[in-house]
N, C-alpha and C positions, 0 to 999 in steps of 0.2 A: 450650574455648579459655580460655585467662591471661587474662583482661581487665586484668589488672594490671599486663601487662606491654609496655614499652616500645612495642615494635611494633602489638602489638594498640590503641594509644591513636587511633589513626585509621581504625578500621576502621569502617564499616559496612555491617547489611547488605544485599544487593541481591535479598535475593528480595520477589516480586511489583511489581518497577517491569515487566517485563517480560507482565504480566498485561493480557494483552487488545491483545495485539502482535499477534499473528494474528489474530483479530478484526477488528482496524482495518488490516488490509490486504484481508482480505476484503472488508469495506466499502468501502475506498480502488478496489478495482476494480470493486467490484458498481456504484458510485455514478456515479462517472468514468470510470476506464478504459472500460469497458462502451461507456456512452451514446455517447463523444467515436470510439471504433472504429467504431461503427453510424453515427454521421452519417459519419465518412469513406467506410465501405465504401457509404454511400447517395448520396453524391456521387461515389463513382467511376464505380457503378454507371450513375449519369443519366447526367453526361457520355460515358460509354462508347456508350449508348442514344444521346444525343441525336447523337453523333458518327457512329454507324451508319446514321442514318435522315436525317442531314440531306444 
């Protein structure tokens, strides 16, 4: 690339912003998603149980 020229005067570049993207969605679901689905699916569960037996 022309660095010298015109167009090129506002480029930069964008590799590695993108470094550890997946990673931190990995985590985003390992951490969160995960936990918050388990307490749901454990409170449907109970009530479903407590609704059957009561």
């Amino acid at each position: 690339m022309n660095h010298e020229h015109e167009s090129s005067r506002y480029y930069y570049p964008v590799e590695g912003r993108t470094d550890g993207a997946i990673a931190g969605a990995f985590a985003f679901i390992a951490i969160i998603a995960v936990p918050a689905l388990a307490y749901a699916a454990w409170h449907t569960l109970a009530s479903w149980m407590s609704a059957l037996f009561s």
